[in-house]
PDB file as gemmi writes it, atoms N, CA and C in Angstrom:
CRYST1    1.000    1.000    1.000  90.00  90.00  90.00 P 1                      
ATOM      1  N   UNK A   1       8.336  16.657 -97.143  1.00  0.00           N  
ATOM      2  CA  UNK A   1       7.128  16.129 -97.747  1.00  0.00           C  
ATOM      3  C   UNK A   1       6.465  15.103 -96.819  1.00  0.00           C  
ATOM      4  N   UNK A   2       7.224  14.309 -95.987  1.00  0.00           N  
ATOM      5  CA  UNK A   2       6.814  13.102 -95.509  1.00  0.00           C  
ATOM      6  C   UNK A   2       6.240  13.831 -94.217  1.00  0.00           C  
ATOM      7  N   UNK A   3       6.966  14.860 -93.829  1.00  0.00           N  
ATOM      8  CA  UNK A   3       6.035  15.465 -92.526  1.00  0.00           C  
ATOM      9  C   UNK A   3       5.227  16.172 -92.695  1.00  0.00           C  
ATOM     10  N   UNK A   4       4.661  16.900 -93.964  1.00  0.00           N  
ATOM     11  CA  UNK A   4       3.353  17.162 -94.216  1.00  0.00           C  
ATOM     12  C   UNK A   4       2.388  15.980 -93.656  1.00  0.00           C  
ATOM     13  N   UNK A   5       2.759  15.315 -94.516  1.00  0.00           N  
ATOM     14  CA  UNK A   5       1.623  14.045 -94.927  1.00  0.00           C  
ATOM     15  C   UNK A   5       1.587  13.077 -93.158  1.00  0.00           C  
ATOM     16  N   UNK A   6       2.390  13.625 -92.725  1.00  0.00           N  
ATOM     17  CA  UNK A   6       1.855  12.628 -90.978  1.00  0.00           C  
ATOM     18  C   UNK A   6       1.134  13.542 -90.708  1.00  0.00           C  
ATOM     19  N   UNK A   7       1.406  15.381 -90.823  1.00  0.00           N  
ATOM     20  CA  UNK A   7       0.523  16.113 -90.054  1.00  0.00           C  
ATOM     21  C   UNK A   7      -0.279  16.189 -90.258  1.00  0.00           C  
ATOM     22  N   UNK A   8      -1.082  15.802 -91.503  1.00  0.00           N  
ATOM     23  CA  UNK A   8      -2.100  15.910 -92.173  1.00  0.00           C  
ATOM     24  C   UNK A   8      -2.593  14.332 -91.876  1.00  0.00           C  
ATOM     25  N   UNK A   9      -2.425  13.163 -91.313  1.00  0.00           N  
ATOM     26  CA  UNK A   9      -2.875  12.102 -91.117  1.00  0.00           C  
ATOM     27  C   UNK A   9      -3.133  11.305 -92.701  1.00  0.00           C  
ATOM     28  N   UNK A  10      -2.133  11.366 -93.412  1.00  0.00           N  
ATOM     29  CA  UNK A  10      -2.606  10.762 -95.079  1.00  0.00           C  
ATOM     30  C   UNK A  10      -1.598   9.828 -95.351  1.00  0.00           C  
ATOM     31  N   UNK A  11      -0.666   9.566 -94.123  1.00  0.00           N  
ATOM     32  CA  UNK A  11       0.153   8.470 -94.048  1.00  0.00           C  
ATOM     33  C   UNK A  11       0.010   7.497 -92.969  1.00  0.00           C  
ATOM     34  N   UNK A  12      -0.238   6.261 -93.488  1.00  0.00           N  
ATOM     35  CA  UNK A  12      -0.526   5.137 -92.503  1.00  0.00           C  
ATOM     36  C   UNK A  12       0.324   4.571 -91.849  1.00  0.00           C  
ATOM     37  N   UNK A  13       0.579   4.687 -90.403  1.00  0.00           N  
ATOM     38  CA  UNK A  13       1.448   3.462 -89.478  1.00  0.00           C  
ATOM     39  C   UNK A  13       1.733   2.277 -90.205  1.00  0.00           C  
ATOM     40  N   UNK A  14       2.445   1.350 -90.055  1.00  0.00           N  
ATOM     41  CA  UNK A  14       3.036   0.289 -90.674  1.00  0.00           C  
ATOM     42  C   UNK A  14       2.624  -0.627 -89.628  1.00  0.00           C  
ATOM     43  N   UNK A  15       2.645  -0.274 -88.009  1.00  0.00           N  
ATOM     44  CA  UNK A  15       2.622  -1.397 -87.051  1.00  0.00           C  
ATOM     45  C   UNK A  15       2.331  -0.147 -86.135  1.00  0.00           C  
ATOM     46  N   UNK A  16       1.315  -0.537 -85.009  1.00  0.00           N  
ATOM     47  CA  UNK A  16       1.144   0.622 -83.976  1.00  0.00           C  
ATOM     48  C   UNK A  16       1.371  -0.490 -82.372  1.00  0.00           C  
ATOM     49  N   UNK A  17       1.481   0.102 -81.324  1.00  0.00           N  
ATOM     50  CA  UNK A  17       1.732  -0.347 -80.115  1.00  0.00           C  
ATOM     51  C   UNK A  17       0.506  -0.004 -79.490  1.00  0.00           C  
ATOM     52  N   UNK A  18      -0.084   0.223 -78.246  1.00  0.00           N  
ATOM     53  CA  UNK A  18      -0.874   0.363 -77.355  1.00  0.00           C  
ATOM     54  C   UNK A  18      -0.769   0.275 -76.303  1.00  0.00           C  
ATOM     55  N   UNK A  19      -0.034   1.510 -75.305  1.00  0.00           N  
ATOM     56  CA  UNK A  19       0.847   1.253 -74.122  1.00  0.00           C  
ATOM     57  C   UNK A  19      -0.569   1.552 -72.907  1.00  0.00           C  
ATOM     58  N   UNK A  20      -1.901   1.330 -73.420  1.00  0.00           N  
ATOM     59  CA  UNK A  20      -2.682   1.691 -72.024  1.00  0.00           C  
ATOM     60  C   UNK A  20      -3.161   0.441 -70.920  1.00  0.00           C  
ATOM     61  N   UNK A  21      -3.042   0.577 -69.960  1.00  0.00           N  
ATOM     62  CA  UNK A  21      -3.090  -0.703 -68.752  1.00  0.00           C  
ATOM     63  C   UNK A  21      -1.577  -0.520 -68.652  1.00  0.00           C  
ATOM     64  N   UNK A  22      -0.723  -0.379 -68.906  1.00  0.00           N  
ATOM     65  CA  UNK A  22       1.008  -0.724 -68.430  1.00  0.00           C  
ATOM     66  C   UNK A  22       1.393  -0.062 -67.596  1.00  0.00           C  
ATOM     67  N   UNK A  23       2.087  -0.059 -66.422  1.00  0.00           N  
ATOM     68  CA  UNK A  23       2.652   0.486 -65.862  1.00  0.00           C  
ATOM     69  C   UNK A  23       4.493   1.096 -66.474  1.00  0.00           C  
ATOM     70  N   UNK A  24       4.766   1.670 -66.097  1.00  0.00           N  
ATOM     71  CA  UNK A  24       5.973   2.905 -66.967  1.00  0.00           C  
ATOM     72  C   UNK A  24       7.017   1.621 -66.775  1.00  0.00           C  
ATOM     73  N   UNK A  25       7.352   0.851 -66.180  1.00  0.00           N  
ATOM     74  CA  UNK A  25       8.297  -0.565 -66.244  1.00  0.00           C  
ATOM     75  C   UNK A  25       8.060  -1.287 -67.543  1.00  0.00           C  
ATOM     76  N   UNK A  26       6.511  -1.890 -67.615  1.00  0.00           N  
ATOM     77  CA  UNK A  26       6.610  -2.746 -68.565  1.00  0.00           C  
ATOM     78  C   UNK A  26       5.898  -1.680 -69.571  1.00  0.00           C  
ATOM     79  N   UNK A  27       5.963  -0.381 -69.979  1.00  0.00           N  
ATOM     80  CA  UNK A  27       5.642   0.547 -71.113  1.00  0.00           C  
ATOM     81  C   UNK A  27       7.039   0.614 -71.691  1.00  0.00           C  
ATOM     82  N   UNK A  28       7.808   0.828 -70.918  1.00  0.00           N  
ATOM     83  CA  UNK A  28       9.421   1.621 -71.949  1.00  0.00           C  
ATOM     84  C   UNK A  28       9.839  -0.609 -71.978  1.00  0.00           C  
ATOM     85  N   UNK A  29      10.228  -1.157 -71.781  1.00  0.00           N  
ATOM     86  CA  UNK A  29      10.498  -2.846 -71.712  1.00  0.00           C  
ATOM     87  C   UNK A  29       9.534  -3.029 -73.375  1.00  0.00           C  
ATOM     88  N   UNK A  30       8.638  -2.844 -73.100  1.00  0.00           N  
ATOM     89  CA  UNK A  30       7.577  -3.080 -74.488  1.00  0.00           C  
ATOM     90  C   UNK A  30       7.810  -1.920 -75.960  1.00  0.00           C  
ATOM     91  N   UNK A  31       8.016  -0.787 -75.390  1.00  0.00           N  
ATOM     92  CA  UNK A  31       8.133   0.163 -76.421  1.00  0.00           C  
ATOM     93  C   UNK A  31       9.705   0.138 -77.053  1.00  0.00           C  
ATOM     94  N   UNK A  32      10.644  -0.638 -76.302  1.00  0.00           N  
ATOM     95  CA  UNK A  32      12.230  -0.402 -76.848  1.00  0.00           C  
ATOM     96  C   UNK A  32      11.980  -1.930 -77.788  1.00  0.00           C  
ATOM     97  N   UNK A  33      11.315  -3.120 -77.284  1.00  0.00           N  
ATOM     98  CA  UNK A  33      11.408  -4.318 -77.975  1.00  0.00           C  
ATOM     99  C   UNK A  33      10.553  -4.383 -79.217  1.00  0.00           C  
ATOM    100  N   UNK A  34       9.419  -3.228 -79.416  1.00  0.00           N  
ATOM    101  CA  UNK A  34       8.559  -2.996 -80.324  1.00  0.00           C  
ATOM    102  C   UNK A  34       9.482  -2.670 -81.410  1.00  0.00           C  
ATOM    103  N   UNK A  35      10.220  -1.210 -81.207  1.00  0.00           N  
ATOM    104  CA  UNK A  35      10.842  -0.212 -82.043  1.00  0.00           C  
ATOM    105  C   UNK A  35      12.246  -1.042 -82.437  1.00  0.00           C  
ATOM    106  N   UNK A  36      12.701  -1.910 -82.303  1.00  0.00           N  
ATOM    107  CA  UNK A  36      13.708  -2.728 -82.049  1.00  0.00           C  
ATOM    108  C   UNK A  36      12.993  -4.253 -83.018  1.00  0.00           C  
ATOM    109  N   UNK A  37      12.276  -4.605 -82.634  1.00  0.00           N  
ATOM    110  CA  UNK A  37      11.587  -5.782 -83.881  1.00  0.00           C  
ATOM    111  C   UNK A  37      10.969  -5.138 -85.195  1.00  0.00           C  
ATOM    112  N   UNK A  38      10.535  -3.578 -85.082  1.00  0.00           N  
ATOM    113  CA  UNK A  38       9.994  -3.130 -86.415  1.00  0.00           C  
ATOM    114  C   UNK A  38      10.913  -2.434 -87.218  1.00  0.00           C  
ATOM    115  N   UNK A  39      12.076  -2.397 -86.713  1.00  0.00           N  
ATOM    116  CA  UNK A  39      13.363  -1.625 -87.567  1.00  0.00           C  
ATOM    117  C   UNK A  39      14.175  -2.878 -88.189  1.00  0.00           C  
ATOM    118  N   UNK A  40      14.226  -4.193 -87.201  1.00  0.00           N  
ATOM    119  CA  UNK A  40      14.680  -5.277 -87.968  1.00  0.00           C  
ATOM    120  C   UNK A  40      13.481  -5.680 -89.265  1.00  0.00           C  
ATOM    121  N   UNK A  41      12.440  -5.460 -89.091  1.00  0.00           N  
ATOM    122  CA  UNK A  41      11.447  -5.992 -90.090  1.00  0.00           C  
ATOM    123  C   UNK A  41      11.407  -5.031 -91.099  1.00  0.00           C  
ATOM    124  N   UNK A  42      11.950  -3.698 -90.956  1.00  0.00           N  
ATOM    125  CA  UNK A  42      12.067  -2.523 -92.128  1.00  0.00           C  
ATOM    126  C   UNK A  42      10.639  -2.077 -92.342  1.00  0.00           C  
ATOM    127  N   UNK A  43      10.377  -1.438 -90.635  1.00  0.00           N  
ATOM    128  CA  UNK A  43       9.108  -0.810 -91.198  1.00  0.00           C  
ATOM    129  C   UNK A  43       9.643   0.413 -90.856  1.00  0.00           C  
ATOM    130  N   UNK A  44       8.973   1.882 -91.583  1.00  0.00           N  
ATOM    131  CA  UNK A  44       9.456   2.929 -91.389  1.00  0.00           C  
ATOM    132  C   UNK A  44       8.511   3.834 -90.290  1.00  0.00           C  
ATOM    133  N   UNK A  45       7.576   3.368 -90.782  1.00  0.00           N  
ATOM    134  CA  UNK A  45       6.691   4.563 -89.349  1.00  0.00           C  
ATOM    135  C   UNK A  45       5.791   3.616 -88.936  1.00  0.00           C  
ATOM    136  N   UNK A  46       5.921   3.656 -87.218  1.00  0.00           N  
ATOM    137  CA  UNK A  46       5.037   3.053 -86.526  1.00  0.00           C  
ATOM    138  C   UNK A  46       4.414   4.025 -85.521  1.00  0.00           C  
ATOM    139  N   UNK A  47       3.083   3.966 -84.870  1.00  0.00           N  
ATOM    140  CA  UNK A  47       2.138   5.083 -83.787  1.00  0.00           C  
ATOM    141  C   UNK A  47       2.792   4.442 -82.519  1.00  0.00           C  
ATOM    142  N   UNK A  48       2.792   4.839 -81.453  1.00  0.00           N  
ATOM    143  CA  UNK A  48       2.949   4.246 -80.073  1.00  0.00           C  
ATOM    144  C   UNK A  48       2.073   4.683 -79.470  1.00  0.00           C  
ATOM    145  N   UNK A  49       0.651   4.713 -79.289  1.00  0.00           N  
ATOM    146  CA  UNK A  49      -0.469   4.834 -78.236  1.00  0.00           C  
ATOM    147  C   UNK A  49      -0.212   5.142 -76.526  1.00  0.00           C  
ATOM    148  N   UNK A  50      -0.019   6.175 -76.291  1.00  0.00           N  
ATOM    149  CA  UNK A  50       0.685   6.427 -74.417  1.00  0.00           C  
ATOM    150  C   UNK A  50      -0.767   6.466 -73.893  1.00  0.00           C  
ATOM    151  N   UNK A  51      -1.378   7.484 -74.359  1.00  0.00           N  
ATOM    152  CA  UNK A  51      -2.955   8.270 -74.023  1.00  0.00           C  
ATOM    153  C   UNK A  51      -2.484   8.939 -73.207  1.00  0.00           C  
ATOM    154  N   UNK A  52      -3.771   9.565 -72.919  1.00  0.00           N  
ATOM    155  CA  UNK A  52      -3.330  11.613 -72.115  1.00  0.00           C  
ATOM    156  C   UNK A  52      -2.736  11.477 -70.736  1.00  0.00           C  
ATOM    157  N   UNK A  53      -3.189  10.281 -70.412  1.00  0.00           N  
ATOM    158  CA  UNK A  53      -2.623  10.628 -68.831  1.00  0.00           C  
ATOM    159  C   UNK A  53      -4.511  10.461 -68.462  1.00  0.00           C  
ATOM    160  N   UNK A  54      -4.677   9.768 -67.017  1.00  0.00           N  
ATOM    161  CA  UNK A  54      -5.396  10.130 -66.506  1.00  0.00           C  
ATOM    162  C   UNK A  54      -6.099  11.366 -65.598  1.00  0.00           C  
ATOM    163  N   UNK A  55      -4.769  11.622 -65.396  1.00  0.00           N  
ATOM    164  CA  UNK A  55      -5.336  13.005 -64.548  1.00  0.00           C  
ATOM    165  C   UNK A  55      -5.773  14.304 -65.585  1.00  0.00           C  
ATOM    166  N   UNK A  56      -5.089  14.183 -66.958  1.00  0.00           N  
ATOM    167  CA  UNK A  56      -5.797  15.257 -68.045  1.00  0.00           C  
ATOM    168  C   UNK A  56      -6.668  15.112 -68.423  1.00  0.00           C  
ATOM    169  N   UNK A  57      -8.179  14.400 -67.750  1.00  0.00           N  
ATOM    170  CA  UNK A  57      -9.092  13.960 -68.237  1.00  0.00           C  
ATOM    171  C   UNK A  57      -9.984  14.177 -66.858  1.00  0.00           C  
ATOM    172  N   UNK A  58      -9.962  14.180 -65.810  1.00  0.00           N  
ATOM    173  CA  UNK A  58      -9.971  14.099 -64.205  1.00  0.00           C  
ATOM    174  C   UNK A  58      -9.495  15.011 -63.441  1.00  0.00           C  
ATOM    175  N   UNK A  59     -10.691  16.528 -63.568  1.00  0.00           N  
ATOM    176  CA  UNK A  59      -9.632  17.236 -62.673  1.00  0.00           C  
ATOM    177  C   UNK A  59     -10.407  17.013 -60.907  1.00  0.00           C  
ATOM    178  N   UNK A  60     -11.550  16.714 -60.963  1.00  0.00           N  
ATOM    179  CA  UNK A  60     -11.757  16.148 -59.632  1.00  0.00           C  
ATOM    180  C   UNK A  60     -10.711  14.938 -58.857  1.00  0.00           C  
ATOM    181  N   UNK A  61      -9.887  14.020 -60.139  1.00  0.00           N  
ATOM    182  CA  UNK A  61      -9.039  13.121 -59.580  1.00  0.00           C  
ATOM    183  C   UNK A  61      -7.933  13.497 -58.381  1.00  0.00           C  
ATOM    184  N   UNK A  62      -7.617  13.240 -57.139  1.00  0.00           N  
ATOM    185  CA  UNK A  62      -7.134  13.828 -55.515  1.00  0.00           C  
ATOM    186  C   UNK A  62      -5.592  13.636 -56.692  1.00  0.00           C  
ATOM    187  N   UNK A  63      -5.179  13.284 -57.679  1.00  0.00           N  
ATOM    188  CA  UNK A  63      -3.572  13.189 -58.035  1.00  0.00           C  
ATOM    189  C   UNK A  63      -3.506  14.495 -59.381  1.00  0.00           C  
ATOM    190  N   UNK A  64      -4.688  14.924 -59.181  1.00  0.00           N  
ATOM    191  CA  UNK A  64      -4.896  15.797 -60.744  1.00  0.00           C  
ATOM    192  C   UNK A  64      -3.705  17.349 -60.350  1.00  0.00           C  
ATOM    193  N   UNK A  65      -3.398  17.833 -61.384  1.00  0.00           N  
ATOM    194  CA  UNK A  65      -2.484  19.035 -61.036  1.00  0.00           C  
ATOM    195  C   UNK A  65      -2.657  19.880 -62.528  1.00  0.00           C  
ATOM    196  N   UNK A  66      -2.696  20.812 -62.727  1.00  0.00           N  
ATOM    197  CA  UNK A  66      -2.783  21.523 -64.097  1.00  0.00           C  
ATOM    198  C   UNK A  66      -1.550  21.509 -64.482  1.00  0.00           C  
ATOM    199  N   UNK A  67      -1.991  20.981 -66.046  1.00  0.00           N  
ATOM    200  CA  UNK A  67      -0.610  21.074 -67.015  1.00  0.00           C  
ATOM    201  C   UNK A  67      -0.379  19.813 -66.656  1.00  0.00           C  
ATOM    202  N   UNK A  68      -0.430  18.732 -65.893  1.00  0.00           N  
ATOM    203  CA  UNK A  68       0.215  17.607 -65.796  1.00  0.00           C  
ATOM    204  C   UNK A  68      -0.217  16.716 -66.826  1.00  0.00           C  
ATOM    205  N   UNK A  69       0.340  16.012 -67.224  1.00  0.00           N  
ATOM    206  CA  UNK A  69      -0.112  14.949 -68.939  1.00  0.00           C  
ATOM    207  C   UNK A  69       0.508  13.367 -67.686  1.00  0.00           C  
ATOM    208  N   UNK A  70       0.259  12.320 -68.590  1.00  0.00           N  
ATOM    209  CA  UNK A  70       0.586  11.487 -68.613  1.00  0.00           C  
ATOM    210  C   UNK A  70       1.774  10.568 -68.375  1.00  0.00           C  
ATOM    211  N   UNK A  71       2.665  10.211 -67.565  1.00  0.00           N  
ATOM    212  CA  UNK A  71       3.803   9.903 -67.057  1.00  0.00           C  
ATOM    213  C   UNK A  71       4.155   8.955 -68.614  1.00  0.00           C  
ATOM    214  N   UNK A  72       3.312   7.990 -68.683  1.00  0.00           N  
ATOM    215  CA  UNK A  72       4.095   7.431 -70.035  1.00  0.00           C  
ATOM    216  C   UNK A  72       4.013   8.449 -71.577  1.00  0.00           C  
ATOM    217  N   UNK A  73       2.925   9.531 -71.409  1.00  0.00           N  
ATOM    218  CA  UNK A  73       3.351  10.378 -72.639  1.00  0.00           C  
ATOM    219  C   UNK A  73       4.935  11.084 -72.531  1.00  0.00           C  
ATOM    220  N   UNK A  74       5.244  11.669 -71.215  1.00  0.00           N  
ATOM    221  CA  UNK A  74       5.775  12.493 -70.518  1.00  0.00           C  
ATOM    222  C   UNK A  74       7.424  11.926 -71.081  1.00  0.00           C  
ATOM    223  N   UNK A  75       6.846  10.388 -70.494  1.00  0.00           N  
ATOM    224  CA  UNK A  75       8.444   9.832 -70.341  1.00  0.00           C  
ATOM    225  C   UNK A  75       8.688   8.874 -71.802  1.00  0.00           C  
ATOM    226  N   UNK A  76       8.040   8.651 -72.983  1.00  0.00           N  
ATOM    227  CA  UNK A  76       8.035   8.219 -74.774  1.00  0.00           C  
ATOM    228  C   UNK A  76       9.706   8.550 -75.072  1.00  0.00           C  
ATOM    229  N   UNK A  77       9.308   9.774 -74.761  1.00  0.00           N  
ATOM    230  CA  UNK A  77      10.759  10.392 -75.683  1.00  0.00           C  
ATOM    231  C   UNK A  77      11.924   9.636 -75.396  1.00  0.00           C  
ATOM    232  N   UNK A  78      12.290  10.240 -73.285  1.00  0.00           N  
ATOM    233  CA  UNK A  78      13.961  10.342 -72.962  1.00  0.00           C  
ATOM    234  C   UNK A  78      13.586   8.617 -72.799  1.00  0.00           C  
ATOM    235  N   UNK A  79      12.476   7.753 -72.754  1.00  0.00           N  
ATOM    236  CA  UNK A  79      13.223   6.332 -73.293  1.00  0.00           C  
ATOM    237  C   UNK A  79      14.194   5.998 -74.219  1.00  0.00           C  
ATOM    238  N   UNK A  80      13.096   6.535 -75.586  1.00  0.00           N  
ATOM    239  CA  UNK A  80      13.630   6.386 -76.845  1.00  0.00           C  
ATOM    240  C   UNK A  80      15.391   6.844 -77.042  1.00  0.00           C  
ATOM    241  N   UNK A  81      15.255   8.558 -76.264  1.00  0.00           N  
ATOM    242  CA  UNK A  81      16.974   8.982 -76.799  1.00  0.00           C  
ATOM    243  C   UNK A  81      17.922   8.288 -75.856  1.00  0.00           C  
ATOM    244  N   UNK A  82      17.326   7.659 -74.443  1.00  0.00           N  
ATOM    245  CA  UNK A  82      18.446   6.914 -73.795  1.00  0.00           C  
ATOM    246  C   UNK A  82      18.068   5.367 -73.731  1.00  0.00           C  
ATOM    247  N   UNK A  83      18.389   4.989 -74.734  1.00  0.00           N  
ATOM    248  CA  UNK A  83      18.143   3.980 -75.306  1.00  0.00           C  
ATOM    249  C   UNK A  83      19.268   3.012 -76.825  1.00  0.00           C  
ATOM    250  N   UNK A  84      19.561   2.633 -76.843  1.00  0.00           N  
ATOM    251  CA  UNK A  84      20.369   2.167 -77.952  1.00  0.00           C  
ATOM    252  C   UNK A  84      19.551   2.425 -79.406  1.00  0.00           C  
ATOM    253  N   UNK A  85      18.524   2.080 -79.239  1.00  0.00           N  
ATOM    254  CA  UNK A  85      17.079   2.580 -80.615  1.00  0.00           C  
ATOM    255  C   UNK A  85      17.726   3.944 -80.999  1.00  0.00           C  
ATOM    256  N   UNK A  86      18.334   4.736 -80.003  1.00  0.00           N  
ATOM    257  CA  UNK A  86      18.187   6.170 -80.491  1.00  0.00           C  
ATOM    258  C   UNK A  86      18.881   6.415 -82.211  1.00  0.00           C  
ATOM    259  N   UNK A  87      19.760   5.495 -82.600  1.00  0.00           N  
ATOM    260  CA  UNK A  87      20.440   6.158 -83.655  1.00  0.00           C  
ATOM    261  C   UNK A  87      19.447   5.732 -84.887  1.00  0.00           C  
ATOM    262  N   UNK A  88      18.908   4.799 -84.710  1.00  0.00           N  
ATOM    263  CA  UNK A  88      17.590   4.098 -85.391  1.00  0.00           C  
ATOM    264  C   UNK A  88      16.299   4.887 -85.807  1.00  0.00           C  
ATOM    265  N   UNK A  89      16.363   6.214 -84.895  1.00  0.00           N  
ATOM    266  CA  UNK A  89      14.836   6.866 -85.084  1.00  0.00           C  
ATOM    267  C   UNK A  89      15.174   8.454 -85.504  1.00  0.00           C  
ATOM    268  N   UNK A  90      14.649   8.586 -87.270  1.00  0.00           N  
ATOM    269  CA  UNK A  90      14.575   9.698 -87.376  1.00  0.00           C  
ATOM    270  C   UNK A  90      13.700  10.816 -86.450  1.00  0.00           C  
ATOM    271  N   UNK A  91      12.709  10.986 -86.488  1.00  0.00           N  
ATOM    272  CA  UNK A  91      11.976  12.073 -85.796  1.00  0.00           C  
ATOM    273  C   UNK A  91      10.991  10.864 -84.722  1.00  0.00           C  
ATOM    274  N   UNK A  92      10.374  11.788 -84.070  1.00  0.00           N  
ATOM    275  CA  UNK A  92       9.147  11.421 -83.159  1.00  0.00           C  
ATOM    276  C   UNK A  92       8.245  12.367 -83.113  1.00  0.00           C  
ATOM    277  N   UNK A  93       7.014  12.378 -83.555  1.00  0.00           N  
ATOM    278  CA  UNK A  93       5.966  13.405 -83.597  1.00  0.00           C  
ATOM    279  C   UNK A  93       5.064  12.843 -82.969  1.00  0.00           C  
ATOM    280  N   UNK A  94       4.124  14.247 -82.502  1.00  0.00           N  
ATOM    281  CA  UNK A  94       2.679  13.941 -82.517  1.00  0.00           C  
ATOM    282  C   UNK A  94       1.760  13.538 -83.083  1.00  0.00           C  
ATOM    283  N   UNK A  95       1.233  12.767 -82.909  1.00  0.00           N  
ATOM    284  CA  UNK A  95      -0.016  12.156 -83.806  1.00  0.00           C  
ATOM    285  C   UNK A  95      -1.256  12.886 -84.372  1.00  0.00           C  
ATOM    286  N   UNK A  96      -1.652  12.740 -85.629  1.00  0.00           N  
ATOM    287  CA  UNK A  96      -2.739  13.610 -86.017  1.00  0.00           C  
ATOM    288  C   UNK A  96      -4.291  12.811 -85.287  1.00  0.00           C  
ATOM    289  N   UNK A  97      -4.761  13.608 -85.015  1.00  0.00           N  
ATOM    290  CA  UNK A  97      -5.908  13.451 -84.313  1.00  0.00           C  
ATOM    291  C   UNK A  97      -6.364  11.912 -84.838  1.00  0.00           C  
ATOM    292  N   UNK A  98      -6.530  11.676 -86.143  1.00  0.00           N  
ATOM    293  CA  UNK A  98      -7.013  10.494 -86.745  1.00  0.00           C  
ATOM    294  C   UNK A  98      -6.583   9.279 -86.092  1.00  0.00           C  
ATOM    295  N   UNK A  99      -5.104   9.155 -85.516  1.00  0.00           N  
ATOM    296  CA  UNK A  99      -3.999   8.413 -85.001  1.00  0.00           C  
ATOM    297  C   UNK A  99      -4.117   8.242 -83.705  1.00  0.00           C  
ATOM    298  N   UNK A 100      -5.108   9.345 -82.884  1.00  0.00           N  
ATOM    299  CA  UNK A 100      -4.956   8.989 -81.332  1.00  0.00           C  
ATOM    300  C   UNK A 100      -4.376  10.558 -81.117  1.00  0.00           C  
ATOM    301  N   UNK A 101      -4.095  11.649 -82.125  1.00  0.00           N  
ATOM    302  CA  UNK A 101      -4.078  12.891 -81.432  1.00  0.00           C  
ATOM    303  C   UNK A 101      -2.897  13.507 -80.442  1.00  0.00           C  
ATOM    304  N   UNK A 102      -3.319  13.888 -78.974  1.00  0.00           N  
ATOM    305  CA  UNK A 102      -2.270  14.019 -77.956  1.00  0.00           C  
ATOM    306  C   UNK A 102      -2.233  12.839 -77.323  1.00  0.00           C  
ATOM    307  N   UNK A 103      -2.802  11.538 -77.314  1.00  0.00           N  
ATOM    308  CA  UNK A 103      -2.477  10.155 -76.832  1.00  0.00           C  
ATOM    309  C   UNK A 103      -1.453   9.337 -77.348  1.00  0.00           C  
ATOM    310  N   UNK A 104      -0.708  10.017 -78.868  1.00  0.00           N  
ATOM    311  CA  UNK A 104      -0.225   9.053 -79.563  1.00  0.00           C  
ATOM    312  C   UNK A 104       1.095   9.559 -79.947  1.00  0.00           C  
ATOM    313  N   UNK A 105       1.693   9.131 -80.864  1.00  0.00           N  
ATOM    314  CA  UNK A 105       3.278   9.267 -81.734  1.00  0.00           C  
ATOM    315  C   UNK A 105       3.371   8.550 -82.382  1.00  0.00           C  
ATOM    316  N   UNK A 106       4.016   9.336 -83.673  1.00  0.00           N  
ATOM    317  CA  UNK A 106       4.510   8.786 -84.408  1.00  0.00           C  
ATOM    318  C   UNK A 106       5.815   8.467 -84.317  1.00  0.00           C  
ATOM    319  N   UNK A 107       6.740   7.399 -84.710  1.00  0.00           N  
ATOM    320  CA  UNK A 107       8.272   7.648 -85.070  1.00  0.00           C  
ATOM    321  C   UNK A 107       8.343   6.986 -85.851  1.00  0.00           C  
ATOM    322  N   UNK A 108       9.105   7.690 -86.783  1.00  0.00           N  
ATOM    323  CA  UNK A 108      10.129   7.517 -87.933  1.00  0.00           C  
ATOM    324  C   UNK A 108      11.118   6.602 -88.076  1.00  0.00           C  
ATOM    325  N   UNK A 109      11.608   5.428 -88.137  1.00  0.00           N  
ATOM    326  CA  UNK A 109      12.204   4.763 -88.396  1.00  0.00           C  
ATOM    327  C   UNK A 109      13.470   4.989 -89.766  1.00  0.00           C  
ATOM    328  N   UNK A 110      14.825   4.903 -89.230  1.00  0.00           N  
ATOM    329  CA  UNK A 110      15.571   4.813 -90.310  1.00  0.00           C  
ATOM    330  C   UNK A 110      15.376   3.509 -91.149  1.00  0.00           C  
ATOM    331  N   UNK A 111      16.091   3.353 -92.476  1.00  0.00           N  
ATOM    332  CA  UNK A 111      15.854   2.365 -92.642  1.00  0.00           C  
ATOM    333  C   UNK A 111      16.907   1.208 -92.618  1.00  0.00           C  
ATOM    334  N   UNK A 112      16.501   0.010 -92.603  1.00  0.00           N  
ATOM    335  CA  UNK A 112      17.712  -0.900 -91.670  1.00  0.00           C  
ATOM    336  C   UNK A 112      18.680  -1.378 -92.428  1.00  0.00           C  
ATOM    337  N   UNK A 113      19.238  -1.522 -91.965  1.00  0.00           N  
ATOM    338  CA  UNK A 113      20.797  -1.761 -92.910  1.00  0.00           C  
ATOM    339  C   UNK A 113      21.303  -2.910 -93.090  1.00  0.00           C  
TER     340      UNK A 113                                                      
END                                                                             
């Protein structure tokens, strides 16, 4: 039921992040201390904002390559599963367009104990 309602955008983030300007050092440093202060605060779903990647937007850009996305969309996930957070996070989805779309994610938060 609850993943209807993200895919359908009719469930609201609790707390969202905004990883654009960061370099992939201080993106995963910011995104483990985010997901890590909102599981102690018992929120259950928060967005994490990566955005597409510049070069999926830029194919004149000299670094552009087809099919290539975004190094911090790219790299969201294997933070999250190699990470101590991992036992903490039910799912991680895509964001419904309303949310930021292919720029964004959702995750699921267990709830804290």
């Amino acid at each position: 039921k609850i993943l209807n309602l993200l895919k359908k955008g009719k469930m609201e983030p609790e707390k969202t992040l905004d990883l654009h300007g960061l370099n992939t050092k201080q993106a995963e440093k910011r995104v483990l201390e985010f997901l890590q202060a909102c599981h102690l605060q018992g929120a259950r779903l928060v967005l994490i904002i990566t955005g597409k990647g510049r070069s999926s937007e830029e194919p004149n850009n000299p670094y552009y390559y087809e099919n290539r996305t975004g190094i911090l969309r790219k790299s969201l996930t294997s933070w999250i599963e190699n990470s101590k957070m991992h036992p903490a996070i039910l799912d991680i989805l895509p964001a419904n367009s309303k949310h930021g779309g292919d720029g964004a994610f959702y995750i699921y938060l267990r709830k804290a104990k």
